[in-house]
C-alpha positions as CSV (number, residue, x, y, z in Angstrom):
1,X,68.6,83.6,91.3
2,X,72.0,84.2,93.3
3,X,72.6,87.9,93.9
4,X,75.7,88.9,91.5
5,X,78.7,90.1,93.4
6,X,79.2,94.2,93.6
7,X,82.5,94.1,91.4
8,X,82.9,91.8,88.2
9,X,85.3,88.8,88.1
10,X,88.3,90.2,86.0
11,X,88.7,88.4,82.5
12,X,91.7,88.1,80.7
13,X,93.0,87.6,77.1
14,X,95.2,84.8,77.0
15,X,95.9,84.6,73.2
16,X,95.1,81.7,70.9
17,X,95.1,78.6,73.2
18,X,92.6,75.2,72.4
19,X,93.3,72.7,76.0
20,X,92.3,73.4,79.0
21,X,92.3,76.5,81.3
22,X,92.6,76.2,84.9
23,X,92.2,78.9,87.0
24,X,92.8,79.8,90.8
25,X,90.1,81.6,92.1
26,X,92.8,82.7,94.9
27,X,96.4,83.0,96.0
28,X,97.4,78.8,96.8
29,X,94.4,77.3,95.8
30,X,96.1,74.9,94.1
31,X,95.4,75.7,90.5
32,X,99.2,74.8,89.8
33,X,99.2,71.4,91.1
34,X,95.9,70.6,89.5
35,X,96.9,71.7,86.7
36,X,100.1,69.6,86.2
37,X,97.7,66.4,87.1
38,X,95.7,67.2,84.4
39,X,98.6,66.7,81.4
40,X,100.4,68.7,78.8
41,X,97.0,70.7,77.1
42,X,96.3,72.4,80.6
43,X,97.1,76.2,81.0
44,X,97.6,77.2,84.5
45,X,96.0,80.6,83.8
46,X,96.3,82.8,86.8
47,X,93.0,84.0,89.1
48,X,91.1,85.8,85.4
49,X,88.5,84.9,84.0
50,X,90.2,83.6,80.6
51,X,89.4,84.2,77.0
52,X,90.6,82.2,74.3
53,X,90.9,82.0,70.0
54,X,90.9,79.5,68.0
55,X,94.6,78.3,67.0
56,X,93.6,78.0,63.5
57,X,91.0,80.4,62.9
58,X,92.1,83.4,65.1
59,X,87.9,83.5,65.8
60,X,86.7,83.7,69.6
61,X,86.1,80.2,71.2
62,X,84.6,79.2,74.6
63,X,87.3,77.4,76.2
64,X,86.5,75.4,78.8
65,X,87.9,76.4,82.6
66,X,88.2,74.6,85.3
67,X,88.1,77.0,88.6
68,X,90.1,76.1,91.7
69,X,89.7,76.9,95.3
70,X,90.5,75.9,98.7
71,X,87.9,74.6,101.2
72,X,89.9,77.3,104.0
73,X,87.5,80.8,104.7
74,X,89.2,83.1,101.8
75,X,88.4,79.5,99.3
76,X,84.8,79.2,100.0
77,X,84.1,83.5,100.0
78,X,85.7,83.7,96.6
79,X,83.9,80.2,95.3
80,X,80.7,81.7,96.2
81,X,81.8,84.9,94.8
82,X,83.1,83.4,91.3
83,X,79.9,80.9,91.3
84,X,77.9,84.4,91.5
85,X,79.4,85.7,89.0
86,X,78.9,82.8,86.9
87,X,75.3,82.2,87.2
88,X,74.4,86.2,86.6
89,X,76.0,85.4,83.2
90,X,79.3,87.9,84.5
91,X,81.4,85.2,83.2
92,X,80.9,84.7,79.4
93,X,83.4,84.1,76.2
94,X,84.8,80.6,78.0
95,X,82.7,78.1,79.4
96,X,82.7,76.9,82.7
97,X,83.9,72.7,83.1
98,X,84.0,72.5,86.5
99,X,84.8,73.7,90.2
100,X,87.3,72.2,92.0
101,X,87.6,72.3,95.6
102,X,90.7,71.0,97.3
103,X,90.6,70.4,100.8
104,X,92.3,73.3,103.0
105,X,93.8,70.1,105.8
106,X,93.3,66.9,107.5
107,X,89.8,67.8,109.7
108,X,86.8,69.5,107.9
109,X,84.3,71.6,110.4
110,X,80.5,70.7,109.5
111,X,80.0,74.1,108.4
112,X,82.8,74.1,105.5
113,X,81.7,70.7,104.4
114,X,78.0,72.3,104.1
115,X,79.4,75.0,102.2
116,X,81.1,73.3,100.3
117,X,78.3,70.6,99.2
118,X,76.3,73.7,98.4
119,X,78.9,75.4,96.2
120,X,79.5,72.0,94.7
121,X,75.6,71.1,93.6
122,X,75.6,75.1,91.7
123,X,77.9,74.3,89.2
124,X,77.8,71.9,85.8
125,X,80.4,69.7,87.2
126,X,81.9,70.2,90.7
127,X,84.5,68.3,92.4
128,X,85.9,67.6,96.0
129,X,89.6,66.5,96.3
130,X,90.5,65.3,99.7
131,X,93.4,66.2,101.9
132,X,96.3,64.6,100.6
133,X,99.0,64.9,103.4
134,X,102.2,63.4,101.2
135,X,102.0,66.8,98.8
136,X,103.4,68.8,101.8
137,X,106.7,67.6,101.5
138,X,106.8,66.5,97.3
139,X,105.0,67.1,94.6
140,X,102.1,64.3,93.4
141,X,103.5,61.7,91.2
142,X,101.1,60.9,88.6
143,X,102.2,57.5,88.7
144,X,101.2,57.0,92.5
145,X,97.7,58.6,92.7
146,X,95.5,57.3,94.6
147,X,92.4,56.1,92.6
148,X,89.9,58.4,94.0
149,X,92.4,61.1,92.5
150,X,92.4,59.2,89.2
151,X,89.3,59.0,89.1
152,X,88.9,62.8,89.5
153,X,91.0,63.6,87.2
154,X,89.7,61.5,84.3
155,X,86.2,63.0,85.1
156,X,87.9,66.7,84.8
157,X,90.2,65.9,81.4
158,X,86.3,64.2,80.4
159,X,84.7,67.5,78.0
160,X,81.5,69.0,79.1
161,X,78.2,68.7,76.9
């Protein structure tokens, strides 16, 4: 049992919405740019834990979210964080689809890629996209991923059991 942060994850209504959430668990974690890769039913939905109804039924609905963070120091501290918040059942309403962790630059120490491995391996689906040095100076084109990225981002756009 993880020990649950000292102040809850904030949650947010987001209105009647059935895609996809994605959600920054900090400022540049690249929730945006994820969330363009992932097509037109993503909702770039801000750094909230988001809660969703039905489009047709108005009811509650557990929408899946896919949370975002650099591997940098603030990335990991608020991935452990979130993923605390998570597993003390903090986080309810949505459900959780995966983590995403995108690589804060070109060299990695050993003890970010240990942490994030660990934060990785404590989630239902977790993720690792590498640095990607050409999405300094443009945007990604979809049509020009590489296929590790593809492959990524068929496994994300892929629902949860």
């Amino acid at each position: 049992m993880l020990e649950a942060p000292s102040s809850p994850w904030p949650h947010t209504d987001i209105g009647p919405f059935e895609g996809l959430a994605v959600m920054g668990l900090h400022g540049g974690a690249g929730a945006t740019t994820l969330s363009t890769l992932l097509g037109e039913s993503v909702l770039d939905v801000g750094r909230a834990w988001p809660l969703s109804q039905s489009t047709r039924t108005q009811a509650p609905w557990p929408l899946p979210v896919i949370a975002v963070a650099r591997t940098d120091r603030t990335g990991l501290s608020a991935a452990d964080r979130f993923v605390r918040s998570w597993a003390n059942g903090q986080l309810s309403g949505s459900q959780l689809s995966a983590l995403v962790l995108i690589e804060a630059g070109p060299r990695t120490s050993d003890a970010r890629k240990k942490a994030t491995k660990r934060l990785l391996r404590m989630v239902p689906r977790g993720t690792h996209i590498p640095w990607m040095d050409p999405w300094l100076d443009a945007p990604p084109d979809p049509a020009r991923l590489p296929g590790r990225i593809k492959r990524i981002i068929k496994l994300l756009n892929t629902p949860t059991k």
